[in-house]
N, C-alpha and C positions, 0 to 999 in steps of 0.2 A: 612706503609706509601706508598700511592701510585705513589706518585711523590717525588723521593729523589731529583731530582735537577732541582727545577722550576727556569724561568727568575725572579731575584731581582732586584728591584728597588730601587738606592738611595735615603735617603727621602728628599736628596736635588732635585733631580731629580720629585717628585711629584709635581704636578700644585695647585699655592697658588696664594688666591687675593694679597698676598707683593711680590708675585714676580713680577702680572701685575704692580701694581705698580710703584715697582721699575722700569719699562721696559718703561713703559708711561712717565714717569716723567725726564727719561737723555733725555738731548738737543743731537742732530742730532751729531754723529763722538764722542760722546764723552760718556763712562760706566757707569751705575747707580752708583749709590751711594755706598758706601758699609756700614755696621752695624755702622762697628765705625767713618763714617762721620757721618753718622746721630748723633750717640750719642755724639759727640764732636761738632756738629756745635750749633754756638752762636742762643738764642732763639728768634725768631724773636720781641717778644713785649722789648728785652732788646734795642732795634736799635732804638726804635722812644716809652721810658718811658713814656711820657706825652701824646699820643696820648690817642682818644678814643675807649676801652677795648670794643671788640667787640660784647661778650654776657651782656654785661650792656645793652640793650635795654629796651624801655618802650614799644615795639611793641605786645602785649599781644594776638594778632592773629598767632604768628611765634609757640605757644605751646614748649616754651623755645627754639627754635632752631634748636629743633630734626626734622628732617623728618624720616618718614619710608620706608627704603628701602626694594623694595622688597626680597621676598628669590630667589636668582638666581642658575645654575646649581653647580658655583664655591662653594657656601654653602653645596649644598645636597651634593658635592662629600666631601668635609671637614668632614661633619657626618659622612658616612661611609668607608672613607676611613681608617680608624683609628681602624677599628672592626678586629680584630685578628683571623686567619685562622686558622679553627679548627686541622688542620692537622701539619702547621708550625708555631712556633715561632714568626712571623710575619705577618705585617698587608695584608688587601687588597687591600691595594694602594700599597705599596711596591711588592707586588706580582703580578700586573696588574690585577689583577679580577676583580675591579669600575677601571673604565677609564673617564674621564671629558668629552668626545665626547660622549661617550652612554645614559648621561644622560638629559632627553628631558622634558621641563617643557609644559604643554599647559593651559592657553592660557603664552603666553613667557613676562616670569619679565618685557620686554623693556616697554612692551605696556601697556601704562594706564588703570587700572581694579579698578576696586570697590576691597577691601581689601577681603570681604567677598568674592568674585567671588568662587566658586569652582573651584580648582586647582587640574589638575593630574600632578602625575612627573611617569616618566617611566624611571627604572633604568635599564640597559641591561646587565649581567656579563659575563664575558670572563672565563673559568675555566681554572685550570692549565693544565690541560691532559684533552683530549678527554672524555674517560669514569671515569671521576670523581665521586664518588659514594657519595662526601658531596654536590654537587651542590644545591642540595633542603636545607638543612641544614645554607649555607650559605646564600641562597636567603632568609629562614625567616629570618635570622638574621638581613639584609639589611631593610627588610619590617617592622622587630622588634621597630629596632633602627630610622628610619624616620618616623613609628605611634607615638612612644613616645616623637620623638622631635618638629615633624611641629602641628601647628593648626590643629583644626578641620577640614577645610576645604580643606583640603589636600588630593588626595587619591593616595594611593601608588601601583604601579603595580613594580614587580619586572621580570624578565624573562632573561632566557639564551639566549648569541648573537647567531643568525643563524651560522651553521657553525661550531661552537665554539665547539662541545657536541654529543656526538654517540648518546643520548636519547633527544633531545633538548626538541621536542614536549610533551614528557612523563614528562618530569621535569617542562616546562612551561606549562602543564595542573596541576598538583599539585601544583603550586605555586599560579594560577590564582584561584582554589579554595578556597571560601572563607569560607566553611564550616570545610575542611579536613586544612586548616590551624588551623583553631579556634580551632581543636580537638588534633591538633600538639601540639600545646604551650600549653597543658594541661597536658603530658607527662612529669611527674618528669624528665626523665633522659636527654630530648632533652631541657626542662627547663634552666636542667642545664650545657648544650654543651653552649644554647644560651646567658644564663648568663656569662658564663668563656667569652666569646668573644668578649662581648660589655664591657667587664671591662676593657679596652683599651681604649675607648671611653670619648671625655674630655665633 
């Protein structure tokens, strides 16, 4: 093990869309909500019974209700944050390796796109030590696990943060390869590193 004692993070401490949430939603001077207000406050349609039920519409252009929201960064870090580190016990969110700021969508969720638009996401990881020898390892796993969950039109770049990595360059030239991956994940044994790891993964 080459790092006996990396920075943990509590996974209350990891960044969740219920926490913005919560954080958007308390009025000025005064603290979100906590679980059991939510679960114990009265339902809003019991306060006014007879009114009209708001998905009863006949409005046959609203396509029941739904819109589709885009996939934003707080999403892709949710995916991978949850992928278990080959070395410890725990995840790569709790370990700082995906961090919510490194992850960079183009063109960006806010902006009105065509659904189809081709979309890159650029994930940046932070390793726990310097010369980490699973850095590549992890990064397919990252690349694994967001080909198998986003659309087609998605393409995924993964890379080490500058800085972060004694091999940055040598590690982000193997990851950016798209041949010498394809021939990775064809490797029983690294198969199954990347298998154990996304089994974490909801």
């Amino acid at each position: 093990m080459e790092n006996a004692n990396p920075t943990i993070l509590s996974v209350s401490e990891l960044p969740t869309r219920q926490n913005k949430k919560k954080a958007a939603t308390a009025p000025p001077g005064k603290d979100a909500e906590s679980d059991l207000d939510i679960v114990l406050r009265r339902p809003e349609y019991l306060s006014a019974p007879f009114c009209e039920v708001p998905w009863a519409s006949d409005d046959t252009d609203s396509d029941d209700g739904f819109t589709i929201e885009p996939i934003d960064e707080q999403e892709i870090y949710d995916l991978i944050s949850t992928i278990s580190d080959p070395e410890h016990p725990l995840s790569l969110g709790q370990l700082a390796v995906v961090n919510l700021p490194d992850i960079h969508i183009t063109p960006s969720p806010s902006a009105p796109a065509d659904p189809n638009t081709l979309t890159q996401v650029l994930v940046k990881i932070t390793p726990t030590i310097t010369h980490c020898s699973l850095a590549t390892v992890i990064g397919l796993g990252i690349r694994v696990r967001l080909e198998q969950a986003l659309p087609p039109n998605y393409r995924v770049d993964v890379m080490i943060k500058e800085g972060t990595h004694s091999q940055d360059d040598q590690v982000n030239k193997q990851l950016a390869d798209k041949e010498r991956v394809a021939a990775a994940l064809e490797n029983a044994t690294l198969k199954g590193v990347l298998d154990k790891m996304l089994e974490t993964c909801v």
